[in-house]
C-alpha positions as a Python dict, from the first residue, in 0.01 Angstrom:
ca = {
    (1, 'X'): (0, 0, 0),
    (2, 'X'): (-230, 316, 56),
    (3, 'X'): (-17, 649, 2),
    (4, 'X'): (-170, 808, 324),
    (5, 'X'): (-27, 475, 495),
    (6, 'X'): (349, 613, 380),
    (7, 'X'): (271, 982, 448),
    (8, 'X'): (194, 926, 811),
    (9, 'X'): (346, 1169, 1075),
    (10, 'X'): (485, 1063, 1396),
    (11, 'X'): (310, 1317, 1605),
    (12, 'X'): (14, 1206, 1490),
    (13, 'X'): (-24, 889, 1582),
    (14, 'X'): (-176, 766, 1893),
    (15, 'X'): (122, 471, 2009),
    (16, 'X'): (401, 754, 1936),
    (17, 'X'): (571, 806, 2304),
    (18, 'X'): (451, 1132, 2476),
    (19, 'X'): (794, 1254, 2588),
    (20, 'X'): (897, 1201, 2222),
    (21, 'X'): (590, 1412, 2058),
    (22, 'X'): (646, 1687, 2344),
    (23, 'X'): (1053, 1731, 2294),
    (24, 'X'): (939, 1765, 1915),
    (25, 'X'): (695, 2007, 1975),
    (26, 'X'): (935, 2213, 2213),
    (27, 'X'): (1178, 2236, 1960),
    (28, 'X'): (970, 2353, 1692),
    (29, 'X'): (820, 2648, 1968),
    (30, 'X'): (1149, 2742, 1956),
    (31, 'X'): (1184, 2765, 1611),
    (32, 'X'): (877, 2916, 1529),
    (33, 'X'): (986, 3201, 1788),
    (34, 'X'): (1311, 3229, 1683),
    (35, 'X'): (1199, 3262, 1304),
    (36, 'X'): (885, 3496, 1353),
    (37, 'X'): (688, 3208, 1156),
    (38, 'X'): (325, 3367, 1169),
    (39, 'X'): (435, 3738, 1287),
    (40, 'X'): (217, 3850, 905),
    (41, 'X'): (-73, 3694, 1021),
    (42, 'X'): (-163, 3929, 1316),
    (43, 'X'): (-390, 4175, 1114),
    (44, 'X'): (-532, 3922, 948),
    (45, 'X'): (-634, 3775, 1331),
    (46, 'X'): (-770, 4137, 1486),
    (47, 'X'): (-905, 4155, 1144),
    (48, 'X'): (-1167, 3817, 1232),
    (49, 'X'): (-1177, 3883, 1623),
    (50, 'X'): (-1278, 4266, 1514),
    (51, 'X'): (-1556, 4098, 1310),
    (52, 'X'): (-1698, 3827, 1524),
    (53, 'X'): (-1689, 4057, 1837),
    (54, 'X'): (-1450, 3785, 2030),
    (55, 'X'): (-1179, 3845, 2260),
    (56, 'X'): (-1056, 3529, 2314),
    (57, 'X'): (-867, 3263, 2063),
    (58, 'X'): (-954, 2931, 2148),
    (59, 'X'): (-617, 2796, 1930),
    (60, 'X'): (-653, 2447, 1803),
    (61, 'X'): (-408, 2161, 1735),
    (62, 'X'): (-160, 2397, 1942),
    (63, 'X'): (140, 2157, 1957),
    (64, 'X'): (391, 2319, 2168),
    (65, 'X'): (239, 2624, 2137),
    (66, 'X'): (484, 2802, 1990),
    (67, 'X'): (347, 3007, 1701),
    (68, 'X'): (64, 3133, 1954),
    (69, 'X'): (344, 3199, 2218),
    (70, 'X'): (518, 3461, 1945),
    (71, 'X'): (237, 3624, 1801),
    (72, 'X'): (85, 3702, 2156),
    (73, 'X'): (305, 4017, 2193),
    (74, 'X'): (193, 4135, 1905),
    (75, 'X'): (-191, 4101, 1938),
    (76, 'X'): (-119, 4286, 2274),
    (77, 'X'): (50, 4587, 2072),
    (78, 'X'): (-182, 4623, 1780),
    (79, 'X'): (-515, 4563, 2011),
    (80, 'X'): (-701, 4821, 2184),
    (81, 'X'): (-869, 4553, 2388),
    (82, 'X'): (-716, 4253, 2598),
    (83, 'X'): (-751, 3913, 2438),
    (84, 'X'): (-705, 3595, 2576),
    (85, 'X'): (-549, 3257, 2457),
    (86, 'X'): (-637, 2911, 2517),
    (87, 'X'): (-423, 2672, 2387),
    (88, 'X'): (-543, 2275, 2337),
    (89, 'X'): (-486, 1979, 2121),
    (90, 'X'): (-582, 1601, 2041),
    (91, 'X'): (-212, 1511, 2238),
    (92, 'X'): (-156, 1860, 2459),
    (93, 'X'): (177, 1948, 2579),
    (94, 'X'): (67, 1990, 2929),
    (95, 'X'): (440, 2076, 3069),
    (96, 'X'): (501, 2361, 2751),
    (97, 'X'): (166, 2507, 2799),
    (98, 'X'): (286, 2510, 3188),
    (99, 'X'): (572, 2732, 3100),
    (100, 'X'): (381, 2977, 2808),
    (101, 'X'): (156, 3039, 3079),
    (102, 'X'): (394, 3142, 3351),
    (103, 'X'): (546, 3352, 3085),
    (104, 'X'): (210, 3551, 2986),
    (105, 'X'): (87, 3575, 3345),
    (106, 'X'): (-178, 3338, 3269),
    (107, 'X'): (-311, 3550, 2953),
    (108, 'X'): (-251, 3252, 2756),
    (109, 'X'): (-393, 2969, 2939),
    (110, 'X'): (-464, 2576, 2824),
    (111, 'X'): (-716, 2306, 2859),
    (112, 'X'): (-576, 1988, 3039),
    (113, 'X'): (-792, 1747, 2856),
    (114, 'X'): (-743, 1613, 2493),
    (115, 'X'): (-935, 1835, 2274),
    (116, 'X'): (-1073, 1744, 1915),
    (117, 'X'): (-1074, 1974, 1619),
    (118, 'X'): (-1384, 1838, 1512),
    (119, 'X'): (-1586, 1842, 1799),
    (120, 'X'): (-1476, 2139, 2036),
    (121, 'X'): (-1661, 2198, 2350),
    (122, 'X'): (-1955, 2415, 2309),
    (123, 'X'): (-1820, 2606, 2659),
    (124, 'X'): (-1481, 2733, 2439),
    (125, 'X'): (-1592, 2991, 2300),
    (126, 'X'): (-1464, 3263, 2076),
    (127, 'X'): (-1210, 3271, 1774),
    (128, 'X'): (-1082, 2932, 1651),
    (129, 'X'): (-718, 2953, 1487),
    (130, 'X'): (-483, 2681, 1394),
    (131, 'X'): (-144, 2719, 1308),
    (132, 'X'): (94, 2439, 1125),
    (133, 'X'): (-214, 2227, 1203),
    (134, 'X'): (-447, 2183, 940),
    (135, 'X'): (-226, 1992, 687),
    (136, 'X'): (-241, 1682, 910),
    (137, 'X'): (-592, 1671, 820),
    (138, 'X'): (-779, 1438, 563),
    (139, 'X'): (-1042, 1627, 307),
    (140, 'X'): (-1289, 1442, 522),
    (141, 'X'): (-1140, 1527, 867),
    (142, 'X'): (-1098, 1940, 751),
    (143, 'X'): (-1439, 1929, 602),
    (144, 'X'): (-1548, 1820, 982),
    (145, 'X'): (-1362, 2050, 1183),
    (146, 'X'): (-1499, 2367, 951),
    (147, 'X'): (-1802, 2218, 996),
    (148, 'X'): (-1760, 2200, 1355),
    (149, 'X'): (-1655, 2587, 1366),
    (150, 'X'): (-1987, 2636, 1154),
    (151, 'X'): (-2238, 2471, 1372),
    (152, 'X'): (-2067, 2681, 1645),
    (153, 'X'): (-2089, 2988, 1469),
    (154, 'X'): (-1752, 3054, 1560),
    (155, 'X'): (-1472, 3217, 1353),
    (156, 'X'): (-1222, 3002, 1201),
    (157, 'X'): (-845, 3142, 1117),
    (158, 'X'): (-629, 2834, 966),
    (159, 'X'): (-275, 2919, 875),
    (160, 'X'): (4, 2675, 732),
    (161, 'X'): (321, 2798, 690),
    (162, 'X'): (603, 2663, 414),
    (163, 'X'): (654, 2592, 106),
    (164, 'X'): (555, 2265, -137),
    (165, 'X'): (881, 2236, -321),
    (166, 'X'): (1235, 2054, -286),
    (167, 'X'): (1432, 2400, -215),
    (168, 'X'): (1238, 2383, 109),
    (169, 'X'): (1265, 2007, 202),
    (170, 'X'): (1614, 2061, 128),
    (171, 'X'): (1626, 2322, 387),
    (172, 'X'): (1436, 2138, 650),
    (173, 'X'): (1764, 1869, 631),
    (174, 'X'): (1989, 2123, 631),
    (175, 'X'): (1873, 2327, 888),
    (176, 'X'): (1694, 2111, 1142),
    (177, 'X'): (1989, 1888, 1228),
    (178, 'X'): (2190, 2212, 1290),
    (179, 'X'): (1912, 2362, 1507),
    (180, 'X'): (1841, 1994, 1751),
    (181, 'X'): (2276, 2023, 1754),
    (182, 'X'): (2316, 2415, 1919),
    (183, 'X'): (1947, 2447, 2002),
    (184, 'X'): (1848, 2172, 2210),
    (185, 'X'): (2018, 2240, 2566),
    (186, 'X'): (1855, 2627, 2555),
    (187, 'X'): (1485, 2488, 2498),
    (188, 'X'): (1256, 2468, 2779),
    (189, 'X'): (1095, 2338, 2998),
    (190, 'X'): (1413, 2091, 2995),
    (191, 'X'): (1398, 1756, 2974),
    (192, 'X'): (1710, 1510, 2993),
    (193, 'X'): (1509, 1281, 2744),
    (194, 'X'): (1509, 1535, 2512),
    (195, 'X'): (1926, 1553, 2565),
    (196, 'X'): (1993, 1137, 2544),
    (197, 'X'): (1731, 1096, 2248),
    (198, 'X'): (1897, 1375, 2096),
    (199, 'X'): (2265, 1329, 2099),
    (200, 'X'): (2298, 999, 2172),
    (201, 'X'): (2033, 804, 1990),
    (202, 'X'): (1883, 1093, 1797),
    (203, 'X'): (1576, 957, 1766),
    (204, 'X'): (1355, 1320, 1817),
    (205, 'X'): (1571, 1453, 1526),
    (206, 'X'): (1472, 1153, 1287),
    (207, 'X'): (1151, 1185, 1350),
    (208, 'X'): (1121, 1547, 1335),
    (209, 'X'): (1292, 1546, 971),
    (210, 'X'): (1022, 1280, 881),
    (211, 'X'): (735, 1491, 982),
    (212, 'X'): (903, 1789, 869),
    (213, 'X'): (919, 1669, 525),
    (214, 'X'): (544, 1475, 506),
    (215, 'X'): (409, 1805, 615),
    (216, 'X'): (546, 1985, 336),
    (217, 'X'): (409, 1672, 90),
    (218, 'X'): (66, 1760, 241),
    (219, 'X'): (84, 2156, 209),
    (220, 'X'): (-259, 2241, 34),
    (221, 'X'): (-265, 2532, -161),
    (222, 'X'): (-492, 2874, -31),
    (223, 'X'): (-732, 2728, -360),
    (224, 'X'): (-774, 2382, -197),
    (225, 'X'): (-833, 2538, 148),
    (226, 'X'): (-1129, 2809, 0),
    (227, 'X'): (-1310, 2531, -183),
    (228, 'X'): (-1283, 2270, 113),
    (229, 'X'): (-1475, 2564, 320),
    (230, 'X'): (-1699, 2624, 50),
    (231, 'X'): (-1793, 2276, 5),
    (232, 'X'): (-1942, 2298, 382),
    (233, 'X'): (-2121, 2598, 363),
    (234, 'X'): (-2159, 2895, 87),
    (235, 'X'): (-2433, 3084, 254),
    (236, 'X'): (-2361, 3145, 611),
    (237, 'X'): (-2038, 3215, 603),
    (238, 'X'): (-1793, 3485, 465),
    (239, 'X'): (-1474, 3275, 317),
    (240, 'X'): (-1105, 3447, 237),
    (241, 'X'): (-779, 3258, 154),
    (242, 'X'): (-493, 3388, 26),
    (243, 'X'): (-79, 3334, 105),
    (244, 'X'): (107, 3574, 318),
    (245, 'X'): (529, 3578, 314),
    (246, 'X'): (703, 3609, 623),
    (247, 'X'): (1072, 3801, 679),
    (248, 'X'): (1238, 3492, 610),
    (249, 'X'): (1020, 3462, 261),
    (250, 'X'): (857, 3167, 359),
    (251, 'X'): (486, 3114, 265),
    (252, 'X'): (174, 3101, 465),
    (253, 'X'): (-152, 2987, 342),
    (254, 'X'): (-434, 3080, 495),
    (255, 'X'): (-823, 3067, 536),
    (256, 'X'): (-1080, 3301, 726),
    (257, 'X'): (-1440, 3254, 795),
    (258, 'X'): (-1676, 3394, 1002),
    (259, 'X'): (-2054, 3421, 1005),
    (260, 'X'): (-2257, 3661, 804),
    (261, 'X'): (-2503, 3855, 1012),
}
């Protein structure tokens, strides 16, 4: 049996049950929120917008949109100039995106329809970011969507947050099924599936240690992110990766391109 047949993740696959993916997602907004995940990476983000003359994020793979969500507030105190957020995905999360959106007064907005990393619209433009996103990838499938950013001559922020050892897979099982036991009934928008697939057959938890743990498996160091960019294109493109550490001292790889001239 293949090894990328064992390391498979539940939100990524196609059959997985939409109200399942989205009460996963949901609770890992909350976390991400609650835990000021990506809060280091704002300079890093005015840094590329500043650079590629953009005022808009176009934020890939956004999940529940939870890391974009937090770090909103931020870009709004550290900017001089209004930027806006659209959030999408392959499987989007059209009832979270719903409620981010009523919470920014529509400053972060969404597309409806499923949107590939690989091959974005050509109308979305402006700076491409993924957060928490870019581990799910294959070499082949990462080499695509920088390629994809390339061809646009868009910017391209990728950030993955955690780190590849046991001390933190031990902490996702400690600390997940605590969080799905007192965090659940305060996440919104509410669901009662999330509730009976919860505490009664806690199927959401399960399956959000599984994926918790494969994505820390699949972490690829800020080395393995520069080269993969490199390997598309040298010459065009300015490349940086490096790790940040959050509050919590958790840490975030990261890689930034953007066009030269």
């Amino acid at each position: 049996m293949k090894v990328s047949n064992i390391l498979f993740e539940f939100e990524d696959q196609s059959w997985f049950p939409n109200f399942l993916r989205e009460s996963m997602t949901d609770y890992l907004r909350l976390i991400f929120k609650a835990c000021s995940m990506y809060e280091p990476t704002v300079p890093l983000i005015l840094d590329c917008l500043n650079k590629t003359n953009s005022y808009q994020i176009i934020d890939l793979c956004s999940g529940g949109g939870g890391p974009v969500e937090h770090i909103y507030n931020d870009l709004k105190k550290q900017s001089n100039t209004e930027i806006n957020i659209i959030l999408t995905d392959k499987f989007p999360n059209i009832d979270a995106y719903k409620f981010i959106f009523s919470q920014t007064n529509g400053k972060i907005s969404f597309i409806k329809n499923s949107i590939d990393a690989s091959n974005v619209p050509k109308d979305l433009v402006g700076l491409r970011t993924i957060f928490s996103g870019f581990h799910h990838f294959s070499t082949s499938y990462a080499k695509e969507a920088i390629k994809d950013a390339v061809k646009a001559k868009s910017g391209i922020a990728i950030f993955d947050g955690g780190d590849k050892n046991l001390f933190f897979i031990l902490l996702i099982l400690i600390a997940h099924p605590l969080g799905f036991i007192f965090l659940t009934p305060f996440i919104k928008p509410f669901r009662i599936s999330r509730i009976f697939f919860t505490y009664l057959i806690p199927i959401i938890p399960f399956c959000t240690l599984w994926d918790g743990i494969i994505s820390t498996i699949r972490l690829r160091s800020s080395t393995k992110l520069l080269n993969i960019a490199r390997s598309v294109d040298m010459i065009n493109y300015s490349w940086k990766s490096g790790r940040l550490k959050n509050k919590f001292g958790i840490h975030i790889a990261y890689l930034i391109g953007f066009p030269i001239g």
